[in-house]
C-alpha positions as CSV (number, residue, x, y, z in Angstrom):
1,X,-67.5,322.9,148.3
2,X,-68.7,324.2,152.1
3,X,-68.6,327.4,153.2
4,X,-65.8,325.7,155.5
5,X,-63.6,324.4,152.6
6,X,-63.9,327.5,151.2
7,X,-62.5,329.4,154.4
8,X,-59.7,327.0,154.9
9,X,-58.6,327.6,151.1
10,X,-58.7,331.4,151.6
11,X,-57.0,330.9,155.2
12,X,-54.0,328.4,153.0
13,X,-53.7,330.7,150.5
14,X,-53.6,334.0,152.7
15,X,-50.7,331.8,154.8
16,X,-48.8,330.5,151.3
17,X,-48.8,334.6,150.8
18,X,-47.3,335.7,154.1
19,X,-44.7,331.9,153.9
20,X,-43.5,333.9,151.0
21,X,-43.1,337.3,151.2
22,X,-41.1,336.2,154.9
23,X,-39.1,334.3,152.9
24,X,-38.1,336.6,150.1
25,X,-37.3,339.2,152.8
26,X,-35.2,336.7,154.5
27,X,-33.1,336.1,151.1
28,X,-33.3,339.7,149.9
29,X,-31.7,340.6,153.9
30,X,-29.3,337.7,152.9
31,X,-27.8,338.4,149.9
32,X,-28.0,342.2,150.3
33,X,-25.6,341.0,153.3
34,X,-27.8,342.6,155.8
35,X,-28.9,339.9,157.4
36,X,-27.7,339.8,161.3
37,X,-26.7,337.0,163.0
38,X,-27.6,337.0,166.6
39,X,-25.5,334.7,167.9
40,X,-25.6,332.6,171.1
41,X,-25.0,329.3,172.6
42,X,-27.1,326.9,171.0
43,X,-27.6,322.9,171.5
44,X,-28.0,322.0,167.9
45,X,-29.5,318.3,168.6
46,X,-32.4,320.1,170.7
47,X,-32.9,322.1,168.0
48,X,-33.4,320.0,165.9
49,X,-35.5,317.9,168.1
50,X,-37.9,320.7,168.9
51,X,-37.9,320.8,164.6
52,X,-39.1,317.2,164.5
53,X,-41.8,317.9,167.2
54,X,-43.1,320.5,165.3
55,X,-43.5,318.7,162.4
56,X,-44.6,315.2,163.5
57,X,-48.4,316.2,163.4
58,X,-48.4,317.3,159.4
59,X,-45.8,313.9,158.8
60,X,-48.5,311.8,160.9
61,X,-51.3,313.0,158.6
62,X,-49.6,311.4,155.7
63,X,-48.0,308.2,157.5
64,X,-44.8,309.1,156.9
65,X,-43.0,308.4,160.2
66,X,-40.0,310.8,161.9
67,X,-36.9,308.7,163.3
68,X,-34.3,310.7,165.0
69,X,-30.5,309.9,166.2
70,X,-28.7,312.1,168.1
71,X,-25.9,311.8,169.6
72,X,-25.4,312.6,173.2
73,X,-24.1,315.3,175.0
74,X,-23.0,317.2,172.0
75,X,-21.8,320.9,173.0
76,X,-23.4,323.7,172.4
77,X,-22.5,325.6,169.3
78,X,-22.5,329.9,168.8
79,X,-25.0,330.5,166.1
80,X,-28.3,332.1,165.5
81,X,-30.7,329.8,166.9
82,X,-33.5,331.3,164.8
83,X,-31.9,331.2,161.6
84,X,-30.9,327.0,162.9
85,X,-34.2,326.4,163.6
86,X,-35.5,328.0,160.1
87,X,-32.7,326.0,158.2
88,X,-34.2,322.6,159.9
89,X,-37.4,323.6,159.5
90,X,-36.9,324.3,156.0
91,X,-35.4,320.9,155.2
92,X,-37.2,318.6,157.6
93,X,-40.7,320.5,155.7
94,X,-39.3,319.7,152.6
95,X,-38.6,316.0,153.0
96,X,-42.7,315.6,154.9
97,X,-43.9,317.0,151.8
98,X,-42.3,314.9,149.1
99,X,-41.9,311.3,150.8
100,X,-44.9,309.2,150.4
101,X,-47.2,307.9,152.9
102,X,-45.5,304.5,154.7
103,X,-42.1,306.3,154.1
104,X,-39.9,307.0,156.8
105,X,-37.6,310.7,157.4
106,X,-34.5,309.9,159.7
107,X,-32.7,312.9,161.2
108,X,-29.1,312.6,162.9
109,X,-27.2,315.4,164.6
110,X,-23.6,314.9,165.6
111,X,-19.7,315.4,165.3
112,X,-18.4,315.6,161.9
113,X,-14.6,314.1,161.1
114,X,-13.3,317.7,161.3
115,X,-14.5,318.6,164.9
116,X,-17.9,320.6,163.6
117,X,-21.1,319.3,164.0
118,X,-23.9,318.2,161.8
119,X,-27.7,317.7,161.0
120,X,-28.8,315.3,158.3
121,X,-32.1,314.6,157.1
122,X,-32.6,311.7,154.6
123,X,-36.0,310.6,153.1
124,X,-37.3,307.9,151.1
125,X,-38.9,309.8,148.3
126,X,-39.3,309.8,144.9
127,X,-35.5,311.5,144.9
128,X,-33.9,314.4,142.3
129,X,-32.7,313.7,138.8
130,X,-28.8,314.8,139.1
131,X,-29.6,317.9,136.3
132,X,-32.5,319.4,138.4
133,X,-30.0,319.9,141.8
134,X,-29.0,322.9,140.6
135,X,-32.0,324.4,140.1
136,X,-33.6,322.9,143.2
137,X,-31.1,325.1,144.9
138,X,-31.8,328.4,142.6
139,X,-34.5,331.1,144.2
140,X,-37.6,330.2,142.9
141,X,-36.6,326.8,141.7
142,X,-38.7,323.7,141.5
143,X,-37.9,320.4,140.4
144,X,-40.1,318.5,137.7
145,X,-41.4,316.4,141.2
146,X,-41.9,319.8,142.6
147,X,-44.0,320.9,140.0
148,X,-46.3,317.9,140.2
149,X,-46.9,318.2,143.5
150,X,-50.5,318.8,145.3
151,X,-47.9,320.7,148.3
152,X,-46.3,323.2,146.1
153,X,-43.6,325.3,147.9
154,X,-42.4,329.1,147.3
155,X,-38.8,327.9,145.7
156,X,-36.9,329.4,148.3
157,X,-36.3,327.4,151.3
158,X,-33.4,325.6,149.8
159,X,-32.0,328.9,148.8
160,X,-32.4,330.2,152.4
161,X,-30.5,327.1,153.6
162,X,-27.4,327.6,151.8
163,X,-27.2,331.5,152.8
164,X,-27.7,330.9,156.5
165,X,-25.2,328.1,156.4
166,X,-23.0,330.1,154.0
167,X,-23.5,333.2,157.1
168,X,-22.1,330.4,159.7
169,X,-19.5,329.3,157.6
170,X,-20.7,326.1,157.2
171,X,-21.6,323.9,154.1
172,X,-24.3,323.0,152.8
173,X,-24.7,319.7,150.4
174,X,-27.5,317.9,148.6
175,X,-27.2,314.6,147.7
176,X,-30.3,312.6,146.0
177,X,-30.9,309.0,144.1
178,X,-34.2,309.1,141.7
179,X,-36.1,306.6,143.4
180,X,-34.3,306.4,146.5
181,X,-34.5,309.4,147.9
182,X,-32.9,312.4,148.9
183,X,-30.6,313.5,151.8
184,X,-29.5,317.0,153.0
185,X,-26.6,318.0,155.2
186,X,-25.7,321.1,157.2
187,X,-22.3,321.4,158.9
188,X,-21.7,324.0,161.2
189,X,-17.5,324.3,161.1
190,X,-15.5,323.6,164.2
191,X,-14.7,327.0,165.2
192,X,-18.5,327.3,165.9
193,X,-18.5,324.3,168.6
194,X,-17.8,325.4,172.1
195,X,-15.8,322.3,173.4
196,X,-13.1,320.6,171.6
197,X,-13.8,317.3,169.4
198,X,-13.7,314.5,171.7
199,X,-10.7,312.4,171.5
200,X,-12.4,309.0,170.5
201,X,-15.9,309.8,169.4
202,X,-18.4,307.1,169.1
203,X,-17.8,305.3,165.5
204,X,-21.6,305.9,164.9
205,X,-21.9,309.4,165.0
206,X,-18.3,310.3,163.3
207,X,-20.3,309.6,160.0
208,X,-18.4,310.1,156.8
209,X,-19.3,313.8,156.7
210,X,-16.0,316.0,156.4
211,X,-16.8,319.5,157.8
């Protein structure tokens, strides 16, 4: 190896290092229950437009193409947008690294049935066996596909996900096919939305999500 490969490995390691000990704070702050919200109007569908930006290069790299449907003119929710943008982040980074080149990641953000609003991020991966959820969703927890991987993760994104949600009072759900892939939802509750549930919302976005 070059003196070059050598740096970046040092420089992937050394940011692996600081990924994770950000993250175990994060989790320690949230289950300690000292982790504060700091809550403001946010416009969840720019949010998590900015999150597919953001990842587009490192999804480009591996041909893996990022389709988004949001639907329009969705009010603006109270929430933390920094813990929003991590809980995106942290899903939309997930599904890059496990779907396989000439897949395809689609991301929608809108109303659910119950007046709340949601972001949903489905891949075309190799998927989770039904046993492994649980312990995809434990700290540290990795998935026999996980394991395997070249990208390995710290184990506690998913984690993270479902304790910001759980500090929103929203849900969080999983839901995976072993060679179909996998799809994660987020659903922030109505009493989060700023505007009232439209009284005919477009068929498309009212999903079969409950929330």
């Amino acid at each position: 190896p070059s003196y070059r490969e050598y740096a970046r490995d040092i420089n992937d390691s050394g940011q692996h290092l600081l990924d994770l000990i950000n993250e175990i704070l994060d989790l320690s702050r949230i289950e300690a229950g000292r982790y504060q919200l700091n809550e403001e109007p946010l416009a969840l569908a720019v949010v998590a437009e900015d999150c597919c930006h953001l990842m587009e290069l490192k999804a480009r790299t591996k041909n893996v193409r990022i389709l988004s449907q949001f639907e329009q003119s969705l009010p603006r929710l109270f929430a933390d947008e920094r813990a929003a943008r991590q809980i995106v982040l942290n899903l939309l980074s997930n599904a890059v690294k496990f779907t396989p080149g000439g897949g395809e990641i689609i991301v929608c953000a809108g109303w659910t049935a119950g007046g709340g609003q949601y972001v949903s991020i489905r891949d075309n991966g190799p998927g989770i066996p039904p046993d492994e959820i649980p312990v995809v969703l434990s700290a540290f927890g990795q998935g026999a596909i996980a394991i395997k991987s070249a990208e390995q993760g710290t184990g506690l994104g998913l984690p993270i996900v479902q304790g910001l949600m759980a500090l929103h009072g929203g849900t969080f759900e999983l839901h995976s096919k072993l060679r179909e892939g996998t799809e994660a939802i987020v659903i922030f509750p109505a009493s989060r939305v700023m505007e009232v549930l439209p009284a005919v919302p477009a068929e498309a976005s009212r999903r079969a999500v409950r929330g």
